[in-house]
C-alpha positions in Angstrom: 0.0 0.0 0.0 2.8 2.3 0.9 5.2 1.6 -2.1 1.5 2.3 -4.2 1.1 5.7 -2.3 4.5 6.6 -3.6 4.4 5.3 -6.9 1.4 7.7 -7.7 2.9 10.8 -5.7 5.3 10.7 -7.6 3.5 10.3 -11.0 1.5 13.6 -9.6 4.2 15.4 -8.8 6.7 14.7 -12.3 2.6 15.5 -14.0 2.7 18.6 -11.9 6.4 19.9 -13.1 5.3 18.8 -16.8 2.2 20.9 -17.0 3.7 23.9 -14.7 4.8 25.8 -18.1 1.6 25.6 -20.0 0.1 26.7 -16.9 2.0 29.5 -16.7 1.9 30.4 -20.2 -1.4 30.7 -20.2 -2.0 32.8 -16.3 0.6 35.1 -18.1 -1.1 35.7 -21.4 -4.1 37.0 -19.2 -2.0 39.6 -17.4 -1.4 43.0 -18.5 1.9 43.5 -20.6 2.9 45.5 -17.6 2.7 43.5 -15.1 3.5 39.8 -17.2 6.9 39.7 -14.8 5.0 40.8 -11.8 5.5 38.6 -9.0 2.6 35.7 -8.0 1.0 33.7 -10.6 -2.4 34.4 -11.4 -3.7 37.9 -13.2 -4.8 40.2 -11.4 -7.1 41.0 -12.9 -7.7 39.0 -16.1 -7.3 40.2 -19.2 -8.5 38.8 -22.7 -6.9 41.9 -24.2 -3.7 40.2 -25.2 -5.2 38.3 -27.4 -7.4 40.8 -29.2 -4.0 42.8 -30.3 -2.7 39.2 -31.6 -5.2 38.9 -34.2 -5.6 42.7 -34.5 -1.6 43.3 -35.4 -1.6 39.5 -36.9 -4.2 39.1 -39.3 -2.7 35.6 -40.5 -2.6 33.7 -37.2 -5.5 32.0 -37.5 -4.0 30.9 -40.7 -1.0 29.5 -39.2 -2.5 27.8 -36.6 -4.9 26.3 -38.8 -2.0 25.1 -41.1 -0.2 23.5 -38.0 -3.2 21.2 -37.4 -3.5 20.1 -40.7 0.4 19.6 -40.8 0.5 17.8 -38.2 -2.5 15.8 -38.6 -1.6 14.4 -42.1 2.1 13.8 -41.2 0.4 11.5 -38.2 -2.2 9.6 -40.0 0.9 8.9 -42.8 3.2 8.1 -40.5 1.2 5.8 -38.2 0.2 4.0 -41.1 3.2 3.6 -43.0 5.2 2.6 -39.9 2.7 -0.2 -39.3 2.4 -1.5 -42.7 6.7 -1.1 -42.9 7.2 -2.5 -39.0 4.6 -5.5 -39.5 6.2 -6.5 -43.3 10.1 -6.7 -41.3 8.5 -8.3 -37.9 5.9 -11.0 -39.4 6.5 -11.4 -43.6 9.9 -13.4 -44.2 11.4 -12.3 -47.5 14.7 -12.4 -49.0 17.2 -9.7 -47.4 14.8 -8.5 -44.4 17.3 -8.3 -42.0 19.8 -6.0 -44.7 16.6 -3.7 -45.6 16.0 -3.5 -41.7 19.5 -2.8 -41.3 19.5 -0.4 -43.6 16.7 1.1 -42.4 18.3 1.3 -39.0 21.3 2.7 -40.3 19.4 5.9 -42.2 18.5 7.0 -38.2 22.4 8.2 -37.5 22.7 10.2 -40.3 22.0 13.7 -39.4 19.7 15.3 -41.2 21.0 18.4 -41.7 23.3 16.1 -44.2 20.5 16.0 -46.5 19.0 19.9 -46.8 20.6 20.3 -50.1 20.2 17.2 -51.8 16.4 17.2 -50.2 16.2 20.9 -51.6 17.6 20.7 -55.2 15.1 17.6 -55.9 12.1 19.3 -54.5 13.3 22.5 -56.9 13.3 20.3 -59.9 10.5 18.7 -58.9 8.2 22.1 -58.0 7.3 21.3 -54.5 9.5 24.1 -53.0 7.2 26.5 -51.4 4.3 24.1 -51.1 3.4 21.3 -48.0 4.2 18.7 -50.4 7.8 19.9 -49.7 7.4 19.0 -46.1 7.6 15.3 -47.0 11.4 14.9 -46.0 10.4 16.2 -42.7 7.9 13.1 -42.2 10.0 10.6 -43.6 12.5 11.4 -40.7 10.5 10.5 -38.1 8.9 7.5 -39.8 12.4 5.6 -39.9 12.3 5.5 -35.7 8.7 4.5 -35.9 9.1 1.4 -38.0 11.2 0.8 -35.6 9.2 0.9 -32.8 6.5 -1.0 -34.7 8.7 -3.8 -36.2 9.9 -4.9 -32.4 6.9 -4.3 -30.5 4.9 -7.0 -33.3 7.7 -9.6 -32.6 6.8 -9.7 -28.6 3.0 -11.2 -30.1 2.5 -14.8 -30.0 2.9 -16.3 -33.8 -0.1 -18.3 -32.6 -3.0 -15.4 -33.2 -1.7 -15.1 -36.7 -1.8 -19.2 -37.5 -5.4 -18.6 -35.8 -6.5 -16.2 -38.6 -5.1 -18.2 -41.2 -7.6 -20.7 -40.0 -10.0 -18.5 -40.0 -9.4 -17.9 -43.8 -8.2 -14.5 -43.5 -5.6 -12.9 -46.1 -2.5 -11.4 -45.3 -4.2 -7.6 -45.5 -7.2 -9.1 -42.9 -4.7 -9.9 -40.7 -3.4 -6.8 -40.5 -6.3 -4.8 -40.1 -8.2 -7.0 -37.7 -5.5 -8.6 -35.3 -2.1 -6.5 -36.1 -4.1 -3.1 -36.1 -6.3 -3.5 -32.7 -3.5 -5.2 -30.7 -1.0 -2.1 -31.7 -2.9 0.6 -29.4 0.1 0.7 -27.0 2.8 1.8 -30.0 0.2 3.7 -32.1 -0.1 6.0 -28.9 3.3 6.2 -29.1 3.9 7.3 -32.4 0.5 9.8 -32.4 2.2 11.5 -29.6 5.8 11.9 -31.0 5.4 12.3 -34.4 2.6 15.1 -33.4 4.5 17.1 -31.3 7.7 16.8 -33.5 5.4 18.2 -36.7 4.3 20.6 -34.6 7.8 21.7 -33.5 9.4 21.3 -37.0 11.1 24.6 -37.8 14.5 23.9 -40.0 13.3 22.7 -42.4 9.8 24.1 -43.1 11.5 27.5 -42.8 14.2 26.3 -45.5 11.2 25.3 -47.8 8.2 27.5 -47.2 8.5 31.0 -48.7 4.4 32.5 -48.6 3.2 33.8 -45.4 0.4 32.1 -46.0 1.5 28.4 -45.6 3.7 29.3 -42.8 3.4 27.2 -39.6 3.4 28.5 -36.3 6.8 28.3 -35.6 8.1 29.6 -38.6 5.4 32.4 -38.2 6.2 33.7 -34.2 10.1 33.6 -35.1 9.2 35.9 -38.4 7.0 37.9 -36.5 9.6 38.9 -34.0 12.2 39.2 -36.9 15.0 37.6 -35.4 15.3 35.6 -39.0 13.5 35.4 -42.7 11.6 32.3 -43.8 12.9 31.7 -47.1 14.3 29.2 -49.1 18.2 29.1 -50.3 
């Protein structure tokens, strides 16, 4: 009972450390510019009219913000199913040179990716997806390497026996997926929604290498452009 006491007071307090800077964020975006260093946390009293001068003096935020979502919702749905359908192929389907692909695949994570800008940015020129969110597809593929992964060695912990079960049941290769890979997956698809969102969300090298319009700026391309400490553009 004791050792379960601590277990969760600690879980509260690390959740309590984690959440303290949102939470403070926020208290200080409802305090008046004057007094946002003040001491003692909570406004006094609150104010909405911080954000009314955002969208007054920026009339594209709304724009950025909703370009983030969608950013960072397709590079998630891509990337969760790709690293499944890549992770279950290396974990369950034998073919010729699996463990070299995988290897491969493994050895793409250590090379750093600022190794790749150029090369990235001269095809996308040729190509015509500078300056577009088709562009943003090296930045996904990143992040998709570490999620197959993930995938590939969490399917290898499941029994071989609920797979020779389906095949019983007459299911094809694609039903197994869906219906037993798929549901029993939850644990790493969480995972996966939760890194690969927040890093979409946090992208800023190289969105800010290959977006030039204001208007398909994200927001953190937009906040550093709108405090002018650098220029989104391209090479």
């Amino acid at each position: 009972m004791v050792k379960r006491v601590l277990f969760y007071a600690v879980l509260i307090a690390i959740t309590l450390v984690s959440v303290f800077p949102f939470v403070f964020s926020l208290l200080t975006s409802l305090k008046e510019p004057s007094k946002a260093f003040a001491p003692g946390l909570l406004p006094s009293p609150p104010t909405f009219h911080n954000y009314g001068d955002v969208f007054r003096s920026t009339p594209l935020f709304l724009t950025w913000v909703a370009n983030s979502v969608i950013i960072a919702a397709i590079s998630v749905v891509l990337l969760v199913l790709l690293a499944l359908m890549a992770g279950y192929s290396f974990a369950r389907i034998p073919f010729p040179g699996r463990n070299a692909v995988f290897l491969i695949v493994l050895g793409s994570m250590m090379i750093p990716e600022q190794v790749l800008w150029i090369p990235n940015y001269a095809t996308l020129a040729k190509i015509g997806w500078v300056n577009s969110w088709l562009g943003l597809i090296p930045g996904v593929v990143k992040t998709l390497t570490s999620g197959t992964f993930l995938v590939s060695q969490f399917l290898k912990s499941l029994p071989k026996e609920l797979e020779e079960a389906g095949i019983l049941d007459g299911l094809s290769r694609y039903g197994m997926f869906w219906r037993i890979i798929v549901p029993l997956a939850g644990p790493v698809v969480a995972s996966m929604v939760i890194t690969s969102f927040m890093a979409s969300w946090n992208a800023f090298a190289w969105p800010v290498i290959v977006l030039n319009s204001p208007e398909l700026f994200t927001l953190p391309i937009a906040s550093t452009s709108s405090r002018g400490s650098t220029s989104p553009a391209g090479p």
